[in-house]
C-alpha positions as CSV (number, residue, x, y, z in Angstrom):
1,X,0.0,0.0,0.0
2,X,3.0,2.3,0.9
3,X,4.2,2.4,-3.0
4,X,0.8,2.8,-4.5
5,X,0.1,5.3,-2.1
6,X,3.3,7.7,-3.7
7,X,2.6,6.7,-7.2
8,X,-1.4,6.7,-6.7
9,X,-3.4,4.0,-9.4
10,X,-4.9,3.3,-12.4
11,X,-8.0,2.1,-13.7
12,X,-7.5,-0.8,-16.1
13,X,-10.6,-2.2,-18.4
14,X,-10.0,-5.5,-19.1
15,X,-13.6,-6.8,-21.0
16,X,-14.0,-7.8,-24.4
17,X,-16.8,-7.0,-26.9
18,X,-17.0,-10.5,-28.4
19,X,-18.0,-11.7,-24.7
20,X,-20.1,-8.5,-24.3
21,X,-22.0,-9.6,-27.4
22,X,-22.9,-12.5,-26.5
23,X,-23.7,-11.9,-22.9
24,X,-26.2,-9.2,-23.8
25,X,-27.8,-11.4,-27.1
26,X,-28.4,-14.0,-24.6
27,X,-29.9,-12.3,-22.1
28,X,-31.8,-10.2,-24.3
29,X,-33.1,-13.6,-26.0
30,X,-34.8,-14.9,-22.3
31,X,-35.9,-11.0,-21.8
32,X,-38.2,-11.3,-25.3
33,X,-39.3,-14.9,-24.1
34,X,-40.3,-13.9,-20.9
35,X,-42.1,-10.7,-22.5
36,X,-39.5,-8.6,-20.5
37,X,-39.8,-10.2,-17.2
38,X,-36.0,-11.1,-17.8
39,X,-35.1,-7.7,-18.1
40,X,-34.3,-7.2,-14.4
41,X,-31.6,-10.1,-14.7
42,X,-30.5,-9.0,-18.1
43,X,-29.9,-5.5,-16.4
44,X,-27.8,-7.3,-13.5
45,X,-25.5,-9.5,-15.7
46,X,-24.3,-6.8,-17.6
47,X,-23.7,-4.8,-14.6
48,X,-21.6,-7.7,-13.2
49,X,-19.7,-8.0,-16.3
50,X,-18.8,-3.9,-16.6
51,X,-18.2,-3.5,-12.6
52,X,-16.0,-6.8,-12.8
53,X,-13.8,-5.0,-16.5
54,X,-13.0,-1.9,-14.7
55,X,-10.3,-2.7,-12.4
56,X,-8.8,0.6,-10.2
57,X,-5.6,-0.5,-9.1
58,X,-5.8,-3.8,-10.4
59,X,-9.1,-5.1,-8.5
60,X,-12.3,-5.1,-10.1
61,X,-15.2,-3.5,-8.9
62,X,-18.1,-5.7,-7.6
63,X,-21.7,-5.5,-8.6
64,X,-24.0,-7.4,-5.7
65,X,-27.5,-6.4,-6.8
66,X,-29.9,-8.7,-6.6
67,X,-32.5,-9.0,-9.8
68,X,-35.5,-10.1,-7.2
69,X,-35.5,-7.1,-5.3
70,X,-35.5,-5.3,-8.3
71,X,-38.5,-7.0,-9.9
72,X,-40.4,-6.4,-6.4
73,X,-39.3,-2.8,-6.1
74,X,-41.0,-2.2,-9.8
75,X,-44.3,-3.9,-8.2
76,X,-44.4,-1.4,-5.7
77,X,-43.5,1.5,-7.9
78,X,-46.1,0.6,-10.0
79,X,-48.4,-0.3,-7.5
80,X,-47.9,3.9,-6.4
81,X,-47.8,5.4,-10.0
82,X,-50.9,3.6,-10.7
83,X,-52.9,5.1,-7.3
84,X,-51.1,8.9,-8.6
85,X,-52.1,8.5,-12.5
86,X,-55.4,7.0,-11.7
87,X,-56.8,9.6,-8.3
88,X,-54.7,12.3,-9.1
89,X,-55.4,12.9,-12.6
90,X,-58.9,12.3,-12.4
91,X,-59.2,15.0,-10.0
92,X,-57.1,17.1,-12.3
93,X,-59.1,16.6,-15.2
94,X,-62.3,16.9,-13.1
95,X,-60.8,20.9,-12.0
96,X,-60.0,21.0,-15.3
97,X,-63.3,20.5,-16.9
98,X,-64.9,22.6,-13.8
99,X,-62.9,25.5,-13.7
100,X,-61.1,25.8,-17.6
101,X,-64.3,23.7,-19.2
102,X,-61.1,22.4,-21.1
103,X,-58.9,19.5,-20.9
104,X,-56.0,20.8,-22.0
105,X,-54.8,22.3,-18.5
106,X,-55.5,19.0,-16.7
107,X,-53.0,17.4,-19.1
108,X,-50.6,20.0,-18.6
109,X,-50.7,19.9,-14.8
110,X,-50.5,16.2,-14.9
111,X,-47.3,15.9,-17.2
112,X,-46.0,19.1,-14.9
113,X,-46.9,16.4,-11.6
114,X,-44.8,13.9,-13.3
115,X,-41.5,15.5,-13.9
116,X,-40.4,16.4,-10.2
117,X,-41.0,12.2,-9.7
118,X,-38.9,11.8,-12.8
119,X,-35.9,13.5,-10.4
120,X,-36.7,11.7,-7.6
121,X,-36.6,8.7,-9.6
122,X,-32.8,9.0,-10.6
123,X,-31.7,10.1,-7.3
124,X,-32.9,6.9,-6.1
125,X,-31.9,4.5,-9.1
126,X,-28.7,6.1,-8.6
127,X,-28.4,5.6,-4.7
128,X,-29.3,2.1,-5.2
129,X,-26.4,1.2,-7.8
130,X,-24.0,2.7,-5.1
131,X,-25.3,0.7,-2.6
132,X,-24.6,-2.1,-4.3
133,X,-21.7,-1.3,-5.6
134,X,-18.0,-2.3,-3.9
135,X,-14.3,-2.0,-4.6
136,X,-11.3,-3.7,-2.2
137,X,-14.9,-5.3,-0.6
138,X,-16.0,-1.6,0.8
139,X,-19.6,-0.6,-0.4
140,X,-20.4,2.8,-1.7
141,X,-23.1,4.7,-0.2
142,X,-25.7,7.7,-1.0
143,X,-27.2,9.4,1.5
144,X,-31.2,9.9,1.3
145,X,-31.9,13.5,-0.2
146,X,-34.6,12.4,-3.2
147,X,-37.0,14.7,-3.0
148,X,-34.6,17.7,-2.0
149,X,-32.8,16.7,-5.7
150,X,-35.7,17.1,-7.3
151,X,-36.8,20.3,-5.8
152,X,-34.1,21.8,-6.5
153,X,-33.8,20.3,-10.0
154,X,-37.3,21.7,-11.1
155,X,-35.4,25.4,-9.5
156,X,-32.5,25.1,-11.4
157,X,-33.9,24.3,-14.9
158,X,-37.1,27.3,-14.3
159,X,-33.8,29.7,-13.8
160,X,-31.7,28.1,-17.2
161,X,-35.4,28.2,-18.7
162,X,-36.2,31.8,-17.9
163,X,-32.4,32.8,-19.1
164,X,-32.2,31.0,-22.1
165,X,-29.8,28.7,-21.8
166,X,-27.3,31.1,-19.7
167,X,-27.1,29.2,-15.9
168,X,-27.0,25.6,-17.6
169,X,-23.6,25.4,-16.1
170,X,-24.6,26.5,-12.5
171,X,-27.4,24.0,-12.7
172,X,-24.8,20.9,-14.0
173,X,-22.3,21.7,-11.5
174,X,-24.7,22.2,-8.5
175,X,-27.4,19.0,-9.3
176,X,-23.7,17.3,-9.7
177,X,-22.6,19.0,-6.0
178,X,-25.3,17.5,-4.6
179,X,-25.2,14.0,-5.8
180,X,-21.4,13.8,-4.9
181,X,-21.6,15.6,-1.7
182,X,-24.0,13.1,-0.1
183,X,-22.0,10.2,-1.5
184,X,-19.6,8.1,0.0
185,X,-17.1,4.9,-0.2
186,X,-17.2,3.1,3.2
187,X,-16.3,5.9,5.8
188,X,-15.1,8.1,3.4
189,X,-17.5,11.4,2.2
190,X,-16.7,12.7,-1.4
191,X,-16.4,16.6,-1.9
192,X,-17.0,17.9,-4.9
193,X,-14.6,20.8,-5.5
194,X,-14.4,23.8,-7.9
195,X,-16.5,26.2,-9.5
196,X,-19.4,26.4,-11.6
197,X,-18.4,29.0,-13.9
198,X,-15.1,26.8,-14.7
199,X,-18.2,24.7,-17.3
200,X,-18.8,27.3,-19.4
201,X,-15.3,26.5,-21.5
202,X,-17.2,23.3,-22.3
203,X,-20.4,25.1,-23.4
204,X,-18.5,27.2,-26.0
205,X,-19.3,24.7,-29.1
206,X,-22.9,24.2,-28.3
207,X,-22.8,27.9,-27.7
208,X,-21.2,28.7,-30.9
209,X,-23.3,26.3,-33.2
210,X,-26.6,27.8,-31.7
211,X,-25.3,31.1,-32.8
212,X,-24.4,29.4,-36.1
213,X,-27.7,28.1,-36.5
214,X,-29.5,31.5,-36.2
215,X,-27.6,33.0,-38.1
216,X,-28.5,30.2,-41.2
217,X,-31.8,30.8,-40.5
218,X,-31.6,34.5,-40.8
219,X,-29.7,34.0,-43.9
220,X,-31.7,31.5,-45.8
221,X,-35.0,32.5,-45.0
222,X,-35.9,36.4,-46.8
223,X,-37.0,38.8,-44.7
224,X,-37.0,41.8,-46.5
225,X,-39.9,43.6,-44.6
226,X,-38.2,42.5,-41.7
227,X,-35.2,44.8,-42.0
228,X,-34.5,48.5,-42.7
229,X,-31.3,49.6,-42.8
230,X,-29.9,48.4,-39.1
231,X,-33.2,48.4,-37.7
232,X,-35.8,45.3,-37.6
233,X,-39.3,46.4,-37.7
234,X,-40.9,43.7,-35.1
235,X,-43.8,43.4,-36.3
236,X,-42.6,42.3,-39.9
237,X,-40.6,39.7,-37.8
238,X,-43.5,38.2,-35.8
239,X,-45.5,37.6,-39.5
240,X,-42.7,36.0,-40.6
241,X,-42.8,33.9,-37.9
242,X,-46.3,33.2,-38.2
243,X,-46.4,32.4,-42.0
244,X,-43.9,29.9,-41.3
245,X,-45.6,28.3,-38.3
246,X,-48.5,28.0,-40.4
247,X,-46.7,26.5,-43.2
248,X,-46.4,28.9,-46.1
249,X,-42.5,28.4,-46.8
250,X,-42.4,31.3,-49.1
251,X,-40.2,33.3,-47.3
252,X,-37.5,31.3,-48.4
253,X,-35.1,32.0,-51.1
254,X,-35.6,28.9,-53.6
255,X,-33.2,30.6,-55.8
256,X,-30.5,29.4,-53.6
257,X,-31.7,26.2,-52.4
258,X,-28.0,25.3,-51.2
259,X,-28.6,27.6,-48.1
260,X,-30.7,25.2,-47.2
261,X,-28.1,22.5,-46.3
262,X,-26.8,24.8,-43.3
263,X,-29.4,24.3,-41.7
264,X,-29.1,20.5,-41.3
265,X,-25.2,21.5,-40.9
266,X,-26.2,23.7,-37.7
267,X,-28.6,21.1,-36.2
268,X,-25.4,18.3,-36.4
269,X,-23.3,21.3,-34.6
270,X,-25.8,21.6,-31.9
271,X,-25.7,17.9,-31.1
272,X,-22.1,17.7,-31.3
273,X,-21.9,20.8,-28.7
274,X,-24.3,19.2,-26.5
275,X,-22.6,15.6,-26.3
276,X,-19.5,17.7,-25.8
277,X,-21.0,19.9,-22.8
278,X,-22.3,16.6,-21.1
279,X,-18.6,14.8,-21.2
280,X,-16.3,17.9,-21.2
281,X,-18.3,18.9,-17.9
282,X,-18.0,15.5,-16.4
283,X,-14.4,15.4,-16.6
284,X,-14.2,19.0,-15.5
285,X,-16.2,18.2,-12.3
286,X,-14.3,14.8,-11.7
287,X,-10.9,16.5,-11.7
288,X,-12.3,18.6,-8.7
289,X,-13.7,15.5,-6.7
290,X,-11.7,14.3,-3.5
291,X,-12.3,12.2,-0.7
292,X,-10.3,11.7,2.8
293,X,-6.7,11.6,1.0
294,X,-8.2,10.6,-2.4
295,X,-8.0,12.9,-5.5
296,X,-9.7,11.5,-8.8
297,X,-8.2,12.5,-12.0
298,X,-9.8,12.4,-15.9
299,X,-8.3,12.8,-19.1
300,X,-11.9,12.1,-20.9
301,X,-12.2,13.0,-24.7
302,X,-15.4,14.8,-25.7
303,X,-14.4,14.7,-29.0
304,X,-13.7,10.9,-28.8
305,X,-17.2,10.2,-27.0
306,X,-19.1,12.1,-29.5
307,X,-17.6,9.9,-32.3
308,X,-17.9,6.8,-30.1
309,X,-21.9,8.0,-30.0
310,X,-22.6,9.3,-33.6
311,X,-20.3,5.7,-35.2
312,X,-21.9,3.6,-32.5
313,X,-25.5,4.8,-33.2
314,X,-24.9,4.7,-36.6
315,X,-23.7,0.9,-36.9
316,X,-27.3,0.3,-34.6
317,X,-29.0,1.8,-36.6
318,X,-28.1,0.9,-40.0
319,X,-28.3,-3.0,-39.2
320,X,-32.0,-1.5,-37.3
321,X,-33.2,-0.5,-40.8
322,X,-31.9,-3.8,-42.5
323,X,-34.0,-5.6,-39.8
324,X,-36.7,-3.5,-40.8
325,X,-36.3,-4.0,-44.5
326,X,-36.2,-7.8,-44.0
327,X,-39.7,-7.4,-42.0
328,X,-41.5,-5.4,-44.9
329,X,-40.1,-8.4,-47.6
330,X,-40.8,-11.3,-45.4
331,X,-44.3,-9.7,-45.0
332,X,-45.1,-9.7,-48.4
333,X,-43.7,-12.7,-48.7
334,X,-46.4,-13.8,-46.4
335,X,-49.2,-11.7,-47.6
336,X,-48.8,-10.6,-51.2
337,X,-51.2,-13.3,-52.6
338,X,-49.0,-14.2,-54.9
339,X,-47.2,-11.2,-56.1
340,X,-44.4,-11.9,-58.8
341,X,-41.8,-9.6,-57.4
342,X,-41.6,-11.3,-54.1
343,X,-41.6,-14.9,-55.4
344,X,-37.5,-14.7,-55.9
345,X,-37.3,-13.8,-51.9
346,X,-35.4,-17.3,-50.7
347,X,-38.0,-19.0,-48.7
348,X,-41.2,-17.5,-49.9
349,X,-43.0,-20.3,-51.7
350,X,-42.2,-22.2,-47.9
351,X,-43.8,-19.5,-46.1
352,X,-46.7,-18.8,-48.3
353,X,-47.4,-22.2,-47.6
354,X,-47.4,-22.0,-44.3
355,X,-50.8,-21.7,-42.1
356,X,-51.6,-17.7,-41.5
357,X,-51.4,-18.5,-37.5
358,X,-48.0,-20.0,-37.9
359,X,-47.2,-17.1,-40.1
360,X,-48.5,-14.2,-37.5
361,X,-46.3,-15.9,-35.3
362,X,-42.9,-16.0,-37.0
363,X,-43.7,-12.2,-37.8
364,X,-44.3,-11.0,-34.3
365,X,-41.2,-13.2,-33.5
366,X,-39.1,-11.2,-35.9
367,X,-40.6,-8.1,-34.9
368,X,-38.9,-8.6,-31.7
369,X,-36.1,-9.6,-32.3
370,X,-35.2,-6.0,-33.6
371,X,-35.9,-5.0,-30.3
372,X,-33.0,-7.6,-29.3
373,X,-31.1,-6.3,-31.8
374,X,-31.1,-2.7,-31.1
375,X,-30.0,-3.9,-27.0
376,X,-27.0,-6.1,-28.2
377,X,-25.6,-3.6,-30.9
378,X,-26.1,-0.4,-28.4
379,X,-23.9,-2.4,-25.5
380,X,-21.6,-3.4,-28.5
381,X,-21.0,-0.4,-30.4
382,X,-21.9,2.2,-28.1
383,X,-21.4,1.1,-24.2
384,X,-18.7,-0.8,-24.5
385,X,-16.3,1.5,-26.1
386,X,-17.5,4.4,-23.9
387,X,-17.3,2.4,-20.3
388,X,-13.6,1.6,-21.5
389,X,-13.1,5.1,-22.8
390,X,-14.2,6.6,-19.4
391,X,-12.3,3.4,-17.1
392,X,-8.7,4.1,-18.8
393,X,-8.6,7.4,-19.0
394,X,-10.0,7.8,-15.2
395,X,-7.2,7.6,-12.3
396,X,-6.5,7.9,-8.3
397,X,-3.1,10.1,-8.7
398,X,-3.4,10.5,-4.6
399,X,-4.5,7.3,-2.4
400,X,-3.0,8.4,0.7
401,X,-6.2,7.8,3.0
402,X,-7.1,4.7,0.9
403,X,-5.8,3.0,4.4
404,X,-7.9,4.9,6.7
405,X,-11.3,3.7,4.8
406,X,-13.3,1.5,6.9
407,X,-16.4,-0.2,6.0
408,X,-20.1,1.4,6.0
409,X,-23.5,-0.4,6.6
410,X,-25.9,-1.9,3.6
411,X,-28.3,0.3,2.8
412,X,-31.9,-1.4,2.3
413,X,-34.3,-0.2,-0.2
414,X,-38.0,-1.6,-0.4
415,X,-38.4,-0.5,-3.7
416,X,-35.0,-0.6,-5.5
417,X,-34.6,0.9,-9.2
418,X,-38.7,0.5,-9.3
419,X,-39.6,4.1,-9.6
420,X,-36.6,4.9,-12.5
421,X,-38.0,1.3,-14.0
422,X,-41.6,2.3,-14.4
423,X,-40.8,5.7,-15.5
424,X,-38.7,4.1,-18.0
425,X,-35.3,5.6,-17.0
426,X,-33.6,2.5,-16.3
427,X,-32.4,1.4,-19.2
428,X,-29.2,2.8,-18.6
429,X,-26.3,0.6,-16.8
């Protein structure tokens, strides 16, 4: 301990994708079978298999969650959304229909009753992976605090709403402060360091290709009442607006149709600047974290996540719309009634054949196997590469007070990942 305490650690990643692909096409295989019941021991096994590749200092993290309590966890969660979606609502919609003799507000005030449960959804899914998550055997921890997250979520987004985008950073780096500030490995509390404004470096590309993009608008659509000289006559600008809302195109300059193509140029910008903001921000704030004699260190690539999303998602989705195409010919294979351009698919006469139960049946089967598909080639191509990207270039440069550490109680949870699961957020690993 003395030597790696002077030269601090590494983080190694030793999985490989061929093992990864199987792992997740096998489990993904028994979720579809089980019409998804699986899915809560699919999400487990490939949480064993990432904790167990990343290996700080040479010993792999453990993974000790338990599928069962997970299952059980989503009964109760569902048991409570069901009471809130079926009393609540109804008595919004009844206030609604009273007060507004609309419907309109009641859905409004019901998706606005759902978000701050959204928050307190991944506060909890996330204090549940640290409590069951352990390195050198000593559990991590995350103190309760669910519903203050989430208040102070829903503040922080109405102040980066109301500014336009301006506070984004204060709002990452002080949702972020909270989380880390209330979490802990064994004994140890982890502080989360620095200052907000030290984000906005990463929000310059999203920044700039927003700028970019208005300006392309400006540029490609005409707007000749619109501007005299160096002053724009607002009420010119708010027809504009209108026409196009109401879709008369008109206003733009077909003349020059290749303007149009910096539009679509803009819109990839703004994607690459947010991806950016999101990874350049986490390594920002992880450089600032510490812990009892522990510093963390990152050297994470925005620039090589963002490929690692755009190539990944574009591998899944290309062999997604082959699936797809092999859907629509098998289909009408199935279907055509005989159809001469179909007969040359290999296997059609055999399946034309083939009673129009048995055929229903080998359709739905392939229909979800894309879902199956998408799962295994996501983990492949796009969580693989990015859980090694983040393990190896993620270090311990000081582990001076690694010794001190002792051991912290399990927390319980009577609903594990159940909210985040029936709320659909836990997808994620």
């Amino acid at each position: 301990m003395g030597t790696s305490a002077k030269i601090g650690m590494t983080v190694e990643f030793s999985g490989k994708r061929g093992a990864l692909f199987w792992l997740a096409l096998k489990t993904g295989f028994f979720t579809i079978l089980t019409l998804g019941f699986y899915r809560f021991w699919m999400k487990t096994r490939l949480r064993r298999w990432y904790w167990s590749a990343i290996r700080p200092g040479g010993h792999a993290m453990e993974y000790t969650g338990d599928p069962m309590e997970k299952l059980l966890g989503f009964f109760i969660a569902v048991v409570i959304l069901t009471f809130y979606i079926g009393i609540v609502n109804l008595l919004l919609m009844f206030i609604s229909f009273s007060v507004f003799n609309s419907s309109v507000i009641g859905y409004l005030l019901s998706f606005a009753g759902v978000i701050p449960i959204w928050f307190y959804a991944r506060y909890r899914a996330r204090r549940y992976v640290l409590a069951r998550t352990r390195w050198r055997g000593v559990r991590f921890g995350l103190e309760k605090g669910a519903w203050g997250y989430a208040i102070r979520a829903l503040w922080y987004w109405f102040l980066t709403i109301i500014t336009a985008g301006i506070l984004w950073p204060r709002m990452t780096f002080l949702l972020e402060k909270y989380k880390t500030d209330r979490t802990f490995f064994g004994s140890a509390r982890l502080v989360q360091g620095g200052r907000w404004q030290m984000l906005c470096r990463a929000a310059v590309p999203l920044l700039a290709s927003l700028v970019v993009m208005a300006g392309a608008a400006l540029w490609t659509i005409q707007f000749d009442p619109v501007f005299d000289g160096m002053e724009i006559d607002g009420r010119a600008l708010a027809n504009e607006i209108e026409e196009l809302a109401a879709g008369d195109w008109s206003g733009f300059d077909l003349n020059r149709p290749e303007r149009l193509l910096l539009l679509p140029l803009a819109l990839a910008g703004v994607l690459f600047g947010m991806i950016y903001y999101n990874w350049a921000s986490k390594r920002m704030m992880a450089n600032h974290k510490s812990a009892n004699g522990i510093q963390f260190a990152s050297a994470l690539s925005g620039l090589r996540v963002t490929l690692i999303y755009v190539l990944g998602n574009f591998i899944a989705y290309l062999m997604l719309l082959l699936g797809i195409v092999a859907l629509v010919l098998l289909a009408a294979a199935l279907f055509s009634g005989g159809f001469p351009v179909f007969e040359e698919i290999p296997g059609a006469a055999l399946m034309a054949g083939l009673p129009r139960w048995v055929s229903l049946v080998l359709l739905a089967a392939l229909y979800l196997s894309f879902f199956l598909l998408w799962g295994v080639l996501y983990n492949t191509f796009v969580t693989f590469p990015l859980m090694r990207h983040m393990a190896r270039t993620t270090s311990l440069p000081v582990v001076v007070g690694l010794p001190l550490i002792s051991q912290r109680a399990r927390d319980e949870f009577a609903e594990a990942e159940g909210f985040a699961e029936a709320l659909d957020l836990g997808a994620a690993i």
